[in-house]
C-alpha positions, 0 to 999 in steps of 0.5 A: 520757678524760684524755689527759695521761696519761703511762701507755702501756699498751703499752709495757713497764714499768719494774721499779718500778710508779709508784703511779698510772699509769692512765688516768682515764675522766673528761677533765680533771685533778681538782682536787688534794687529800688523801686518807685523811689520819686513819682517821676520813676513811675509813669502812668498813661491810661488807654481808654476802649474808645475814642471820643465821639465829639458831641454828647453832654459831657465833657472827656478831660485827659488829666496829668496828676502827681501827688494827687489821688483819683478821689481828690481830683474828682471833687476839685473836678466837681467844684470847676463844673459845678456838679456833685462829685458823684456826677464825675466820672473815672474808669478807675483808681490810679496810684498817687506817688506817680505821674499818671495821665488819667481821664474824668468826665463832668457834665457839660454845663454852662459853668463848665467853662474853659476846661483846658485851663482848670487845674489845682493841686497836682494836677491840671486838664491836658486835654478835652473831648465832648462824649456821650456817656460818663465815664464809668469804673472799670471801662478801661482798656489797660494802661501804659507803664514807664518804670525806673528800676534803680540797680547796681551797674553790674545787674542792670544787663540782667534786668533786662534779660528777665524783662525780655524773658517774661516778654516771651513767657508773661507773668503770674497775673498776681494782684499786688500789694496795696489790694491788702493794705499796710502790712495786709490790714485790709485782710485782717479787716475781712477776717474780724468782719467775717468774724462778726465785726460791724464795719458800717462804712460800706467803701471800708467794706468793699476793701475787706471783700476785695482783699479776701478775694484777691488773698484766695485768687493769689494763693491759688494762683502761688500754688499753680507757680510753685508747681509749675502750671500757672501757664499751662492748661490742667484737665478741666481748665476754665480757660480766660480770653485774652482782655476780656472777662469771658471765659469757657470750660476746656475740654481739649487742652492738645487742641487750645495748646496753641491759643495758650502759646499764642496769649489768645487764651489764659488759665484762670483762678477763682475770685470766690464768693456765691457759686459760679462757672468754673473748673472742673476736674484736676484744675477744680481739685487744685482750687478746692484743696488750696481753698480749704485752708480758708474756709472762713474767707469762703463762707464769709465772702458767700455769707455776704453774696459776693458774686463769684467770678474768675481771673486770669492766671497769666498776663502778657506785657505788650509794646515791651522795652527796656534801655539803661541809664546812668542810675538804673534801667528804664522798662516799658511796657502795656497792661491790660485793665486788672494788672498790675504793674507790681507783678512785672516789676518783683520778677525783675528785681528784690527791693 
């Protein structure tokens, strides 16, 4: 772990999150660079978890976007097949400063002629498939990630020796920065709903939730960094499966070690809300004394019947490379569907 660190998972935050204050899983500071700085330097391909079917009343559109975000392709989507927007379907949302390769469904309609050739502002059909069903959020089985870290000649060969170390290892399955909004404003949001503010827009609501949520789960998951049991199994463990959101109590840690080693099972953390399986022993005691220095997120988000659920604590880059370039060092890499690739990155660089 980095122990020049300034987070301290323990203490209670200020009402403004900082962009960054976990703690990172590999020791040393990384090399300082940039991160992101045109869209063409992350790229984005989506991975869906089947294959088209080939007949079925909608149609799979395979769409490349830059500049664009998900919400407004979908309503452009929706004016071409002469659909409401709430009939397009898409598995989830996708940066917007990025190229990204992404996939939407529309009803096949007779208006929904020529497919291939719809495109608009930032965006264009790369590809059609008839299917089945509308796609919904959250079927998604990761996504492919292109990213170009801009770094000073001398630092570029360490990049890539903490890139192939976390290859080995994974890193702490944080979620990253814009769940919280600028400067951690979709958290103080929760707080003042929490605290009796009307927040009558229900997708403004659903970011606060998601934020508390996500805030609690991530300093569970700093305090395990900081001590060093992010990928190891406590008594007690409720252990995650690999790419799946099934889960099951640990009660023999010797006997689960090699599936831990393997990446075949995860230690996880709470997403909090109203009672749900988790830990027990050890593990529930970390998680209990991490969560009650914020008890007004926990009663708020139970107060509002947010069902609780867990969250892997660990993630494994999958399909890893990495080569230099003039200006930087290219990273490429697989993240199952929840990652993000903010969590990868911070460990390869300070920007």
């Amino acid at each position: 772990m980095n122990d020049s660190s300034p987070f301290d998972p323990l203490c209670p935050p200020a009402e403004r999150l900082p962009r960054d204050p976990w703690p990172r899983a590999l020791s040393g500071e990384p090399p300082a660079g940039t991160f992101r700085a045109a869209p063409e330097e992350f790229q984005v391909i989506e991975h869906l978890p089947f294959e088209p079917e080939g007949e079925g009343n909608h149609l799979l559109l395979r769409v490349r976007k830059q500049g664009a975000n998900t919400l407004h392709v979908a309503k452009d989507l929706a004016r071409r097949a002469g659909c409401r927007p709430r009939d397009v379907g898409y598995a989830g949302l996708k940066d917007r400063h990025a190229v990204v390769h992404q996939h939407y469904t529309v009803p096949a309609t007779g208006e929904a002629a020529e497919p291939a050739a719809w495109a608009g502002n930032g965006w264009q059909v790369e590809a059609v498939w008839r299917v089945r069903k509308k796609l919904k959020q959250g079927v998604l089985a990761g996504n492919a990630f292109r990213l170009f870290l801009r770094v000073a000649p001398e630092a570029r060969e360490e990049v890539g020796r903490r890139f192939e170390a976390l290859l080995g290892t994974g890193v702490p399955n944080y979620f990253g920065p814009q769940r919280f909004g600028r400067e951690g404003g979709n958290l103080a949001g929760a707080r003042r709903l929490f605290a009796g503010e009307t927040v009558k827009d229900k997708k403004l609501r659903g970011l606060y939730l998601s934020a508390a949520r996500s805030y609690l789960f991530n300093r569970v998951l700093a305090t395990r960094v900081a001590d060093g049991s992010w990928d190891r199994l406590l008594p007690g463990e409720y252990a995650m499966l690999a790419g799946t959101n099934s889960g099951f109590q640990v009660t023999d840690t010797a006997a689960e070690a090699p599936r831990l080693t393997s990446g075949d099972i995860h230690p996880s953390g709470p997403l909090p809300g109203t009672p749900a399986v988790g830990p027990t022993g050890a593990a529930a005691e970390l998680e209990v004394r991490v969560l009650a220095a914020e008890g007004e997120l926990v009663e708020g988000l139970q107060a509002c019947r947010v069902e609780a659920d867990r969250r892997a604590l660990r993630v494994m880059p999958r399909e890893g490379a990495w080569q230099m370039d003039p200006a930087g060092v290219w990273v490429m890499f697989f993240l199952p569907a929840g990652a993000f690739a903010t969590a990868v990155v911070r460990e390869l660089l300070t920007s």
